[in-house]
TORLO-551205 format. One line per field, with one value per atom (N, C-alpha, C, CB): x, z, y; residue number from 1. Coordinates in steps of 0.001 Angstrom, whole numbers, plus 500000, padded with zeros to 6 digits. Glycine has a CB too. Example, Ala and Ser with C-alpha at 12.3 -4.5 7.8 and 13.67 -1.06 7.14 Angstrom:
! TORLO-551205
X	(513190/512300/513200/511308/512850/513670/512900/514084)
Z	(507800/507800/507800/509046/507080/507140/507870/505725)
Y	(494310/495500/496700/495527/497750/498940/500030/499402)
pos	(1/1/1/1/2/2/2/2)
***
This chain:
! TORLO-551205
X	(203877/202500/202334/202061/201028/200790/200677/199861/201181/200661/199829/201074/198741/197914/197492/197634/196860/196712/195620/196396/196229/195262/193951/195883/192628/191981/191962/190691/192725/192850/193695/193825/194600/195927/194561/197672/193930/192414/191734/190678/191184/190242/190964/189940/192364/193487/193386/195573/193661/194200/192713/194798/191561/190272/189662/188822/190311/189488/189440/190106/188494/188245/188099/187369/188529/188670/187491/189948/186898/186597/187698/185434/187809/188677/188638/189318/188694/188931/189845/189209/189755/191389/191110/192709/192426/192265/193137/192196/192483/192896/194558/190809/194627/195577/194635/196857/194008/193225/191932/192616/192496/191394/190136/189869/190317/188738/188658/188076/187951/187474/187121/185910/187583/187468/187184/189038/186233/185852/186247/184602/186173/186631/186820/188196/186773/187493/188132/186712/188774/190211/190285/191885/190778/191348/193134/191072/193561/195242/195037/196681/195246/195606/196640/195691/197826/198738/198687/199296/198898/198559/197909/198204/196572/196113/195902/195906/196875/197235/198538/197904/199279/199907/199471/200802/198756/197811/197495/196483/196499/195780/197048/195104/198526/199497/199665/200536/199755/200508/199552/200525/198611/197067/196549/197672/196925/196037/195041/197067/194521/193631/191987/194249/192147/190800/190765/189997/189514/190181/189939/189302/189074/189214/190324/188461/191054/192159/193623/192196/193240/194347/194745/193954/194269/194449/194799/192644/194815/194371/195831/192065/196861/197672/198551/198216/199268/199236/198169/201040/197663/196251/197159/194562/196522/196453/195393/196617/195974/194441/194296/194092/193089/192499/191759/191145/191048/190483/190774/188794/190425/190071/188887/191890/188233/187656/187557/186433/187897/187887/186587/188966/186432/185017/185713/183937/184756/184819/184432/183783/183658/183493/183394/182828/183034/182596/181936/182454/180778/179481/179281/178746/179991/179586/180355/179499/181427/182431/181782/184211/180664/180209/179081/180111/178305/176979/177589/176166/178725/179417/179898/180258/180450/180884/179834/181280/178604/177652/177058/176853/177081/176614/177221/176305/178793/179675/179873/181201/179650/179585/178158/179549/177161/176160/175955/174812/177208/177199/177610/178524/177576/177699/179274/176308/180124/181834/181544/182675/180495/181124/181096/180869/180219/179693/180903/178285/181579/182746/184204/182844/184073/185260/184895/185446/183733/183729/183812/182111/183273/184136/185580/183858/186694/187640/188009/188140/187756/188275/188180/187200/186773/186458/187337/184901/187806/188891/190038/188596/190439/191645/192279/191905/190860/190939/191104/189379/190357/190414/191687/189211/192552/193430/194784/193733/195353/196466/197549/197280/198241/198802/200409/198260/200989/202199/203745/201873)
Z	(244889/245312/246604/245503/246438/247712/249319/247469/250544/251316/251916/251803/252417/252510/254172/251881/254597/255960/256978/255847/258116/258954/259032/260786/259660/259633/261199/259125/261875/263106/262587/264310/261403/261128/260455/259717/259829/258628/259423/257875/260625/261726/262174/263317/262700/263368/262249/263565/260910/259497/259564/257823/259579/259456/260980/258264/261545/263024/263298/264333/263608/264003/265672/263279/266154/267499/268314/267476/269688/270191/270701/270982/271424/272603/273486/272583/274197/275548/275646/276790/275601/276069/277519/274448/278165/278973/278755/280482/279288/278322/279834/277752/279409/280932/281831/280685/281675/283007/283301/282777/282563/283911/282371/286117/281745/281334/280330/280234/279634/278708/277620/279352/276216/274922/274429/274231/273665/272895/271125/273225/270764/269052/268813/268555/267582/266741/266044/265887/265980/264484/264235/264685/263451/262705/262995/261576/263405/264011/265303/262582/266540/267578/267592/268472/267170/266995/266521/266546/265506/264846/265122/264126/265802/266442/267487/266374/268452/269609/269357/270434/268064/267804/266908/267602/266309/265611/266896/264762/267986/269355/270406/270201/270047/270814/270224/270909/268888/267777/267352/266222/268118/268152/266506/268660/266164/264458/264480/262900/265570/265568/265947/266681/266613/267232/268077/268074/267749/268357/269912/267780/270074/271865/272709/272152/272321/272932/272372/273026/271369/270948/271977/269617/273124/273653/275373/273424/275254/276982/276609/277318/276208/275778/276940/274607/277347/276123/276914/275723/275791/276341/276251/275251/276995/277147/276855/278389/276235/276224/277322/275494/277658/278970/278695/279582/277893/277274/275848/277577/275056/273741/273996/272761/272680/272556/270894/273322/270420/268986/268722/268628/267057/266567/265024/266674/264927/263358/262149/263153/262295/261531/261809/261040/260881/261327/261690/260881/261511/261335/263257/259607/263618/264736/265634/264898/265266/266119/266085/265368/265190/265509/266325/264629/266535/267278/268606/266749/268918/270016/270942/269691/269692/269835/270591/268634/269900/270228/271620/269302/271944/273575/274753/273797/274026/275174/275544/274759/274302/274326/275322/272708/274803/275750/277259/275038/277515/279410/280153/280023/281301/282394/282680/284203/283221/283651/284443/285193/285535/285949/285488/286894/284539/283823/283344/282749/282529/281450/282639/280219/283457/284907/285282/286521/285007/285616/284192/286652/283138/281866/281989/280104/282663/282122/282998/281969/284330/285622/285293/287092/284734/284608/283470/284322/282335/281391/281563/280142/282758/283437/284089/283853/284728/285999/285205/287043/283758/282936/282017/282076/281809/281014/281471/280556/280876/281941/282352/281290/283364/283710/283394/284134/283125/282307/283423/281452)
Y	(908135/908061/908862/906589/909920/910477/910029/910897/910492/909695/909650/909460/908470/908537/909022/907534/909924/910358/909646/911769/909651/908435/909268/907890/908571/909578/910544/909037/910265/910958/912563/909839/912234/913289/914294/912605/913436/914671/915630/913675/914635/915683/917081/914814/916125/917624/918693/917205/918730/919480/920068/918385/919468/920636/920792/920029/920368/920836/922151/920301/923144/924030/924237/924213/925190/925581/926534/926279/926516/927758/927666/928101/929213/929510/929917/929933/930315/931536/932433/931039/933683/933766/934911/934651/934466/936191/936773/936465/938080/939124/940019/940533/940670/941220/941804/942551/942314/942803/941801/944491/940774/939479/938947/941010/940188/939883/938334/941452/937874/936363/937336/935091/936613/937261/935543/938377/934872/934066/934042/934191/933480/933077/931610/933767/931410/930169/930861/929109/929822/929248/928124/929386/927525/926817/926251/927594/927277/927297/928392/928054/927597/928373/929111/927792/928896/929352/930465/928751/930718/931714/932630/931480/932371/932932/933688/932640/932964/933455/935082/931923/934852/935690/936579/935292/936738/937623/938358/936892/938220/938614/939440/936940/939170/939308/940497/938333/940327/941053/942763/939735/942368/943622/943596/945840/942293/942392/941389/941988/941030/939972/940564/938852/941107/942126/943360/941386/944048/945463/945161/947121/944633/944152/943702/943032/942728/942597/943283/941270/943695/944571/945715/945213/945865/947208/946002/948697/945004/944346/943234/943200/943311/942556/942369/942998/941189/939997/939021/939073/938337/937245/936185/936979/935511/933834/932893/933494/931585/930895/930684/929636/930419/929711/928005/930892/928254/926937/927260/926589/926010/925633/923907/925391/923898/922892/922537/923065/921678/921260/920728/920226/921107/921054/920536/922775/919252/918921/920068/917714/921222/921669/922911/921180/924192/925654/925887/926436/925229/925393/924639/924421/923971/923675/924293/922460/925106/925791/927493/925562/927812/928786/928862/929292/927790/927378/927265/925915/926798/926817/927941/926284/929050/930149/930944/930621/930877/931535/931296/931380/929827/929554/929656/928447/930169/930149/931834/929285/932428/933773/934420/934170/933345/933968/933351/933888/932701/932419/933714/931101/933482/934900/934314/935040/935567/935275/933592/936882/933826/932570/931373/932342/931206/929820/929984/929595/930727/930591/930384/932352/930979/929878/928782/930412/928426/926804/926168/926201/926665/925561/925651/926018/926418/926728/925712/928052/925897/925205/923492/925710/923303/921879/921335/921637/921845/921482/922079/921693/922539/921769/920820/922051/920772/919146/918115/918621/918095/916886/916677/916892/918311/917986/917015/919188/916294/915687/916690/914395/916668/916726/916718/916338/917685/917941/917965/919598)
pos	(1/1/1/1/2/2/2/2/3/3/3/3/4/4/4/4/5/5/5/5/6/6/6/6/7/7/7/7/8/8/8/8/9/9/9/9/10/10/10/10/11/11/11/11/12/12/12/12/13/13/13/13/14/14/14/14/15/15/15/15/16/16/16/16/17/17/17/17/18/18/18/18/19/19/19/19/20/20/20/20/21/21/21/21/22/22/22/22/23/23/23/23/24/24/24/24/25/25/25/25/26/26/26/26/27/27/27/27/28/28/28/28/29/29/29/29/30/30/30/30/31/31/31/31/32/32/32/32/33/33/33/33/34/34/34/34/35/35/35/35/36/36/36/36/37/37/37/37/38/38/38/38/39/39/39/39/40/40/40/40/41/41/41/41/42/42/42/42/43/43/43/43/44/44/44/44/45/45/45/45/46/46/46/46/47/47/47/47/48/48/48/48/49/49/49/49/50/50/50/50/51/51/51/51/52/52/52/52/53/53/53/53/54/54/54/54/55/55/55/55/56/56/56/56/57/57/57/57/58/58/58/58/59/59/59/59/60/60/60/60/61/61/61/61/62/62/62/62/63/63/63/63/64/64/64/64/65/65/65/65/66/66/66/66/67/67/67/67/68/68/68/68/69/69/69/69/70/70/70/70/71/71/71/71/72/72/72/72/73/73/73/73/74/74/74/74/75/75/75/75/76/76/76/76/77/77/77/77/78/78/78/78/79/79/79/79/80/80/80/80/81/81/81/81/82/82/82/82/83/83/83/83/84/84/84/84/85/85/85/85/86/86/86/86/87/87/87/87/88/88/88/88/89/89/89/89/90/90/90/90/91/91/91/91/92/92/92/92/93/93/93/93/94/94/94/94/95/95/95/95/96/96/96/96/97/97/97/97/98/98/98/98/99/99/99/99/100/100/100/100/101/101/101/101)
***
């Protein structure tokens, strides 16, 4: 018998991502995924976009998880249309909150 998945393990398996990343010369590049991972090496790897394909290697800076696409692109879109500094004080403010490693 299959096993059955909590529903916390379901959200993680379809959660969709924005991101941040920076790029090497300072700059913020935005996207979702689905797998950061992957993603992050696709972007490393210069097969992910022609923008950072040339500014390598990026880092995330933020991420934020989204139940769905459809809300990880509405997201995409408002974070894309902030000015540099709005997008440093989201980054700054979900650091202060992340714990501490």
């Amino acid at each position: 018998m299959p096993k059955v998945k909590k529903k916390s393990e379901r959200v993680k398996a379809d959660a969709w991502f924005v991101y941040i990343l920076r790029c090497s010369d300072g700059s913020l590049y935005t996207g979702i995924t689905t797998d950061l991972g992957r993603r992050i090496k696709q972007h490393n790897a210069g097969t992910a976009s022609r923008y950072t394909r040339t500014l390598l290697p990026a880092r995330i800076a933020y991420q934020e998880p989204h139940t769905s696409r459809s809300l990880a692109l509405k997201r995409e879109w408002r974070v894309k249309a902030m000015s540099r500094p709005e997008k440093e004080s989201l980054i700054r403010r979900a650091k202060r909150k992340a714990p501490q490693e």
